[in-house]
N, C-alpha and C positions, 0 to 999 in steps of 0.2 A: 637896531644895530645888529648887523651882522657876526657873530661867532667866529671866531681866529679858527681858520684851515678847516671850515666846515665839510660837507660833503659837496657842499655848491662851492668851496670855494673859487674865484674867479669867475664863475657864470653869472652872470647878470642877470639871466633870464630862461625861460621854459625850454625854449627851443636848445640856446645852448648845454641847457643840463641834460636833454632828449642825445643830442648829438654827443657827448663826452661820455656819459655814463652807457648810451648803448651802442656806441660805435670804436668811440676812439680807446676807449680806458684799455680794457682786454687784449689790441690789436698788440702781435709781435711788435719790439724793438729790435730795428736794424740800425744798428751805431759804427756808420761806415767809416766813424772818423775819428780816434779816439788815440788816445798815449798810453793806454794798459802795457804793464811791462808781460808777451808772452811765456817770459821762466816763470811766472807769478802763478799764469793762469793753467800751467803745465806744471808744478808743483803743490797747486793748487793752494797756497801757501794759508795760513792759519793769522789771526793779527791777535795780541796779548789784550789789547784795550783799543779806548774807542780814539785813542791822540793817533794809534800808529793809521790806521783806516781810514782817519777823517782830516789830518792834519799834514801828516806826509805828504812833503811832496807838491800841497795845495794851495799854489801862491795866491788865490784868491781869498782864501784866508789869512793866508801870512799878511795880504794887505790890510784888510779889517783890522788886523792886530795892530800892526806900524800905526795905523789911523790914529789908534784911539792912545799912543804914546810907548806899548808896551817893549821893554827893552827886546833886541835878536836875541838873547840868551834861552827866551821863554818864547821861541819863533822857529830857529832854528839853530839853538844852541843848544847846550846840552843841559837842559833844566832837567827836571824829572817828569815823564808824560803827563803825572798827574797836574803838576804846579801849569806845566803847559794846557792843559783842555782848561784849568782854571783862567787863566787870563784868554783865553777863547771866550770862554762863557760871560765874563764879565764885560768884556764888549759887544760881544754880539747884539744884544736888547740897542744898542745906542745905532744899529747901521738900518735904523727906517730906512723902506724907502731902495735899499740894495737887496736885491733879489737874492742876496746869499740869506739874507733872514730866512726868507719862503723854503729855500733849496734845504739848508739845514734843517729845518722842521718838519718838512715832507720826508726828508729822509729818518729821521728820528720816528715818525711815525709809521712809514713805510716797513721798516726794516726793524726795527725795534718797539714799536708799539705803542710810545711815546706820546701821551693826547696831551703834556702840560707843553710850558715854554723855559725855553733854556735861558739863564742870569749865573749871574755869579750863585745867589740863594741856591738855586736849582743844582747846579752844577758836581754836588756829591752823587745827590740821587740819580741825577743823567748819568753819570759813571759808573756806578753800579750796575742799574740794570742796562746797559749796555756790554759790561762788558760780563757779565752772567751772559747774555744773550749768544756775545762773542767765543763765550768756553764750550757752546753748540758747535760740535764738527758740521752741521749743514751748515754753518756762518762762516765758512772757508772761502777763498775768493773763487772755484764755481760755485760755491750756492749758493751767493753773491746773486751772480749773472743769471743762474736759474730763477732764483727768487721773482729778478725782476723782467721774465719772458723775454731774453734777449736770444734772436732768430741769427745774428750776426755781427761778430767785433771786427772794426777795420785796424790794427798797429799799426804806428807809425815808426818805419823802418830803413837803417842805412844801408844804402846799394851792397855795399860789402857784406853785411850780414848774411851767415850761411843760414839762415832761418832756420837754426836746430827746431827749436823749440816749437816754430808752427807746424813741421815736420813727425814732433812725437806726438803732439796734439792728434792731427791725425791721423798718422798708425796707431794710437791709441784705437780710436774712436769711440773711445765712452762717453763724448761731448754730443749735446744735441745741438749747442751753439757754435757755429761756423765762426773760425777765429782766423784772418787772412789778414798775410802783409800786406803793406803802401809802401809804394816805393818813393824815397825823401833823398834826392839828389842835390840838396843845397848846397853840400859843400866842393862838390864837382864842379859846380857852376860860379861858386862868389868866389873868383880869381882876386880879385884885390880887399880878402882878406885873409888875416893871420890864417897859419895854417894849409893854405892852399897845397902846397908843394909836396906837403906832407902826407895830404889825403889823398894827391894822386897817386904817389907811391902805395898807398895801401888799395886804393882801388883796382891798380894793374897788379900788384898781388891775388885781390881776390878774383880779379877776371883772367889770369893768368896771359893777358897779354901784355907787353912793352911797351910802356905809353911814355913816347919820345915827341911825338906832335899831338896838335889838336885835334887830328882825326882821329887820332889812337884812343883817345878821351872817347868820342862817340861812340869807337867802336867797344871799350871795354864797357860803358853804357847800353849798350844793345846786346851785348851777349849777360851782363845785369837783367835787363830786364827779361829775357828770355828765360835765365834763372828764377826770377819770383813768377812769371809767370806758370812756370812748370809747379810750384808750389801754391799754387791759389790765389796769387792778389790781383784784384781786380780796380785799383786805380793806383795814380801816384798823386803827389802829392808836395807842394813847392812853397816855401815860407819867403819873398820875396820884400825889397825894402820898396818895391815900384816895378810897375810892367815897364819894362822899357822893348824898343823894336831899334835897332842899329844896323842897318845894312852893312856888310864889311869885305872885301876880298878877302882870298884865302890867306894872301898874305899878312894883309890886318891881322886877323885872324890869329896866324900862328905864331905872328911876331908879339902880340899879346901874351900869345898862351909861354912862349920864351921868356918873355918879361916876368909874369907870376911864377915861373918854375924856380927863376933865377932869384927870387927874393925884393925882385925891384918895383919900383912904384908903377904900377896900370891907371894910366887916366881914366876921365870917365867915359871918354867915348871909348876909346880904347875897351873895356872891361864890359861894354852894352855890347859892342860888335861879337866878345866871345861867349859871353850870354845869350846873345839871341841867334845863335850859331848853333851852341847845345841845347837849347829851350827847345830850338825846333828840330830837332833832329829827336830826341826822346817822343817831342807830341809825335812825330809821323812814327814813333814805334807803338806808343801808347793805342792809334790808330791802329795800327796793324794788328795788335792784339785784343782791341778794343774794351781796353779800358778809359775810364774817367780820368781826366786830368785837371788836378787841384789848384787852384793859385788863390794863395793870400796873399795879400799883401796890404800896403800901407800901415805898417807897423812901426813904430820907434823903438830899438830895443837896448836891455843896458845902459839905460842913461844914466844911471849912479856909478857912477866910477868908483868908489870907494865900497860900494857895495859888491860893483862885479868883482872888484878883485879877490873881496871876500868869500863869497860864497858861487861866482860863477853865472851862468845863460841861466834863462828860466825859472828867476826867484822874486820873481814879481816889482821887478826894475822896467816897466816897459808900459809903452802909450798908444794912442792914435797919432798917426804919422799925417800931416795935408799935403799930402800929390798929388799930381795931375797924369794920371796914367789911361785916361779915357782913348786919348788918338790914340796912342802905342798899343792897349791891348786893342784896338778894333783894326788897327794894321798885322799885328804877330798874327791873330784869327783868318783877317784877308788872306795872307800869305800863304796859309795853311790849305785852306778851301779852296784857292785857286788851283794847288796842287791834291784836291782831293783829298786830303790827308791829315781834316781839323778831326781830333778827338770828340768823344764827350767831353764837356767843361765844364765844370765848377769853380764858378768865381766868388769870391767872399773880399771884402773891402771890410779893414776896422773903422775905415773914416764912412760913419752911416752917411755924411752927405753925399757918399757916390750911389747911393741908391738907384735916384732916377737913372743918370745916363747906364749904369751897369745894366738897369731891365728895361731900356731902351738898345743896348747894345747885342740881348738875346735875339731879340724880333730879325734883328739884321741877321744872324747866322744858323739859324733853325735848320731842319732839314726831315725828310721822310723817314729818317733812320731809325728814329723811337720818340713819343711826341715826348720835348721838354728837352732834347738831344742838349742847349746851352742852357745852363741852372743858374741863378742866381742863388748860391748857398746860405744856410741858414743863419740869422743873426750871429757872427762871430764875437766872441770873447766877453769885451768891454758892452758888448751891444746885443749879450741873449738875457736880457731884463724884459720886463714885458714891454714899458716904452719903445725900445728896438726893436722886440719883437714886433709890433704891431706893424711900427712902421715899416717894415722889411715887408712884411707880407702885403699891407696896403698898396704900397708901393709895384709889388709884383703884381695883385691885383687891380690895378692902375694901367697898368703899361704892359702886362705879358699877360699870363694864365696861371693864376695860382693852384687851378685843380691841378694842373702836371708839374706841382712843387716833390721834391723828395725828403723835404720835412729835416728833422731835429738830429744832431748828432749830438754827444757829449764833448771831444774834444778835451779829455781829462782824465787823469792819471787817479780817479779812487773809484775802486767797486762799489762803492756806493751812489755815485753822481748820476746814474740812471732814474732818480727822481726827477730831474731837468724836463726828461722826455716828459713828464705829467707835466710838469709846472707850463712847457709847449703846447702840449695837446687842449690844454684847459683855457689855456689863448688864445690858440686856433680857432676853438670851439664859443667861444665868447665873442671873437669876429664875425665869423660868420652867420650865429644864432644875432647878432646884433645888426646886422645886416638884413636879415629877415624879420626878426619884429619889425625895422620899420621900415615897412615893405619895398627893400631895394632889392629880394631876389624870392623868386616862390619860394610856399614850406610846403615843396616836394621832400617829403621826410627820406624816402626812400633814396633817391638820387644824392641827395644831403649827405645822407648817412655812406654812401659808396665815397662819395666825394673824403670825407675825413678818414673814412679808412684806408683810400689810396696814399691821402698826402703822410699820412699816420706812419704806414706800411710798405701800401702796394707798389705805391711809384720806384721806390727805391730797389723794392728785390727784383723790378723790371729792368732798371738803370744799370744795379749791378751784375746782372746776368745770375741771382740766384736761383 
């Protein structure tokens, strides 16, 4: 029997331990995708204990919690941190099987030192020396991010944002880690929902143009992206409920965008025609500046209504969505390419059965511009457990070219989730070392070892023009 979170943990086998421990372990993380708030990381902010660092914030845990019965109050009500890490601990041991086990433990041991397992028993001692460890001014959220060799943070950011903060960052420059906005224009775009009206008005405030039509939209969108542009950010970034592609006249078009200004109901074709109107009007800027252009999608979100009302977006109310978005996105990409003017792409689906056709969908739209130019993104959300992992990468191994993958993002709101990257590379590395034990590809160690370092590192500071 194998040892809980050994030194092999996840390797199977020789090759894969050859490859993780002299390739991938040490390589920079570039975490082009993440929700770190940047006043946090330009304040450099301090945490009192291990609830506010590890629990904050972390609906992935808030779910564990729900799971196992424990009331909101001790979630994200106002118990006392300590009673809250306690009902953390005591479910935790019950979630076999969910990669939040693994995550929390690496990071316990990553960053605090931590070789036992967390339980309810455990649960004083976990607190203690954590948050001794936490009264270290290098325990600040960057020494955080230095701790764990991160080369580059992506934020995730509203057009309107004056990006103070990524701005003091670096006029500072005492950062060794590159901290760049993403541009998240969702709510410029979902016309038929709440809110619309409201954030066009604050968008033409911050672009200081007059947005009376739907070209006025575009155009405060392109002088937006020009702005993050001039501050560092090298992709955008789109939370979608489905690709949709709706061909529309102009008039469609702005008779829509009248309809959402004015408060009134947008159908559905109606609300696709002014979507894929602004969708692609950003990708040919994205283009232009060339950056990456993000799309998630197939998500279900706020499906508790009694919960959103309570506590809002983003509290761990949300699912895998089953759509059919294969035609639409391989038409929005047609459209783009034909006018010369397809981005980078990064596609991420939470429904893993779109696997296949998404890394059949790259082969179609490749080009000489950088190899791997359409990416199939790293296991998202519900699907970066190793199960998903595997399959994701299989899958791209199947149908595309895994060596020109850009590998692991966090996609998460705590300095500490840079464990993720290990708990990836130790997968990666157990694929591929299992692959070669039995003898589906040579143990060229060398070539091997470049290959994990690129997917690890390399690929990505190519992709994002670091």
């Amino acid at each position: 029997m194998k040892p809980f979170l050994s030194k092999d943990f996840l390797l199977s086998n020789p090759t894969a331990a050859a490859l993780y421990h002299e390739h991938a372990a040490g390589m920079p993380i570039i975490d082009y995708h993440c929700h770190l708030d940047p006043q946090q990381i330009y304040e450099d902010v301090r945490f009192e204990n291990i609830t506010q660092v590890w629990l904050g914030g972390d609906h992935y845990k808030w779910r564990i919690m729900r799971s196992n019965g424990v009331p909101e109050y001790y979630i994200t009500g106002d118990a006392p941190d300590r009673e809250k890490f306690q009902k953390f601990a005591e479910a935790l041991p019950r979630a076999i099987g969910n990669p939040m086990y693994h995550w929390c433990h690496l990071e316990l041991k990553n960053f605090f030192g931590y070789e036992g397992t967390l339980s309810g028993d455990t649960a004083e001692e976990v607190w203690n020396l954590c948050n001794e460890k936490l009264a270290d001014p290098s325990f600040s959220a960057r020494g955080l991010i230095k701790m764990s060799n991160v080369a580059m943070i992506g934020t995730t950011d509203d057009p309107c944002s004056d990006l103070k903060w990524h701005k003091l960052i670096a006029e500072e420059g005492r950062m060794e880690t590159r901290v760049c906005p993403s541009f998240r224009p969702d709510p410029a775009v979902n016309i038929h929902k709440a809110g619309f009206a409201a954030y066009i008005e604050k968008l033409s405030a911050a672009s200081g143009i007059k947005i009376e039509h739907a070209c006025d939209v575009a155009r405060a969108l392109s002088q937006r992206i020009d702005y993050f542009d001039a501050v560092g950010c090298r992709a955008s970034d789109h939370g979608l409920d489905y690709i949709m592609y709706q061909e529309a006249s102009e008039a469609e078009i702005e008779a829509a965008f009248q309809k959402g200004m004015a408060g009134q109901i947008v159908t559905g074709r109606e609300a696709e025609g002014y979507q894929t109107y602004i969708l692609s009007h950003c990708a040919r800027e994205y283009a232009r500046h060339g950056w990456a252009m993000q799309l998630h999608f197939s998500c279900v979100r706020n499906t508790n209504t009694n919960m959103f009302r309570l506590l809002g977006a983003d509290t761990g109310f949300d699912g895998i969505a089953v759509t059919d978005s294969s035609a639409n996105l391989h038409r929005f990409m047609d459209s783009l390419n034909t006018e010369g003017q397809l981005p980078k792409t990064i596609i991420y689906s939470l429904n893993p059965a779109d696997d296949q056709w998404i890394d059949t969908l790259l082969g179609c739209h490749q080009s000489d511009e950088i190899p791997g130019k359409i990416q199939h993104g790293s296991a998202w959300w519900f699907n970066d457990n190793k199960v998903g992992m595997i399959n994701q990468m299989t899958s791209l191994g199947n149908l595309g070219i895994l060596g020109n993958f850009i590998g692991m993002l966090t996609d998460s709101r705590s300095f500490l989730s840079y464990a993720r990257h290990e708990y990836f590379r130790r997968i990666l590395c157990d694929l591929i070392g299992t692959w070669v034990e039995n003898g589906e590809y040579p143990a060229d160690m060398k070539f091997l070892g470049s290959l994990v370092e690129d997917i690890c590192t390399n690929n990505a500071k190519r992709y994002f023009n670091l």
